[in-house]
C-alpha positions as CSV (number, residue, x, y, z in Angstrom):
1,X,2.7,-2.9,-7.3
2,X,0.1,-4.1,-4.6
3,X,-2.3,-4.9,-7.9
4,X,-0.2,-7.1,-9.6
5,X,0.4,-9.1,-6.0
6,X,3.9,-7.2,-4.9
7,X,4.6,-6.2,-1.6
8,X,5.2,-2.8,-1.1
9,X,8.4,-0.7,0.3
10,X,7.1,2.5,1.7
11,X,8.0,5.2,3.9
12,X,5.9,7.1,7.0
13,X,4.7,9.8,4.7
14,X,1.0,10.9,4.4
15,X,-1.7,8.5,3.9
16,X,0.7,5.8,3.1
17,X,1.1,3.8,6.1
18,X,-2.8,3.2,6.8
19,X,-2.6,0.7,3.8
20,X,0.4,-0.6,4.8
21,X,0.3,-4.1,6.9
22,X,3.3,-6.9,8.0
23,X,1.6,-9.4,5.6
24,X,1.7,-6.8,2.3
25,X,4.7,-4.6,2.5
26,X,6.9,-2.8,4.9
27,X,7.2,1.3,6.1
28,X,10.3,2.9,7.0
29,X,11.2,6.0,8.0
30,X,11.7,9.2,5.1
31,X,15.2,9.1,3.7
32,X,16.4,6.9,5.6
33,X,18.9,4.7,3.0
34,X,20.1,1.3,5.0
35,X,16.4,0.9,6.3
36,X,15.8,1.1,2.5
37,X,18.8,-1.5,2.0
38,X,17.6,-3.7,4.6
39,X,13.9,-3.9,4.1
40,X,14.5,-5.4,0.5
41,X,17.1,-8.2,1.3
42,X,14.7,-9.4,4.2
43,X,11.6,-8.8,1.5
44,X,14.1,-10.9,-0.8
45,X,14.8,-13.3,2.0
46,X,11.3,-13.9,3.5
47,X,9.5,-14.0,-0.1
48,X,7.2,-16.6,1.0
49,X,5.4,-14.4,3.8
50,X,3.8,-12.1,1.5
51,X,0.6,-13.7,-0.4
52,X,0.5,-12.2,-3.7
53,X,-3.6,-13.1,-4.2
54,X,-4.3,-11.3,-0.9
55,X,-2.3,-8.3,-1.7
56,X,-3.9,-8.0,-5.3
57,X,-7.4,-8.5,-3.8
58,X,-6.9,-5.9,-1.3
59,X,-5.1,-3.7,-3.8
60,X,-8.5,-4.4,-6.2
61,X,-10.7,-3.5,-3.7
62,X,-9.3,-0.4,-1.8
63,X,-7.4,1.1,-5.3
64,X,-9.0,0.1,-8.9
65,X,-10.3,2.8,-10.8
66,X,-14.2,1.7,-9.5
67,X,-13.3,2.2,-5.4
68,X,-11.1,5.2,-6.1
69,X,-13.9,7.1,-8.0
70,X,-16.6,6.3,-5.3
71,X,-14.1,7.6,-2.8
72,X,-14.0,10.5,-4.7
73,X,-17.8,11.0,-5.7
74,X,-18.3,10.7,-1.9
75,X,-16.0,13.3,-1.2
76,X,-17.7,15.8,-3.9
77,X,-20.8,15.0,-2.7
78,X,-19.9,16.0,0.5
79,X,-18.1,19.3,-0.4
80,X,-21.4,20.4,-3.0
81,X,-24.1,20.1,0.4
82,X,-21.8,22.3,2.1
């Protein structure tokens, strides 16, 4: 969603919320239905806060295939000199 310039509706799980800012989506707690419910009528009702070139751009930058396999060929590299 982020690369195509949507804001994101995510919960408090893992690694999710360090990507996660007010400007390109919202967290919530697990399971949690009317926070659900309630996060997308305000996303529907404050559409113009989110900036759907800055949310692609960071999306391109922290997620396309390029930055994710450098993340990992770091991590490999890593692991092997151990």
């Amino acid at each position: 969603a982020m690369s195509a310039g949507l804001p994101i509706v995510a919960t408090t799980v893992g690694g999710i919320p360090e990507h996660i800012e007010p400007w390109n989506g919202k967290l919530l707690p697990p399971r949690d239905e009317k926070a659900l419910t309630d996060a997308l009528a305000a996303m529907l009702r404050e559409k113009d806060t989110f900036d759907p070139v800055r949310i692609s751009t960071y999306a391109s930058a922290n997620f396309s295939y390029e930055a994710v396999v450098k993340k990992f060929d770091s991590i490999y590299s890593k692991l092997l000199k151990k």
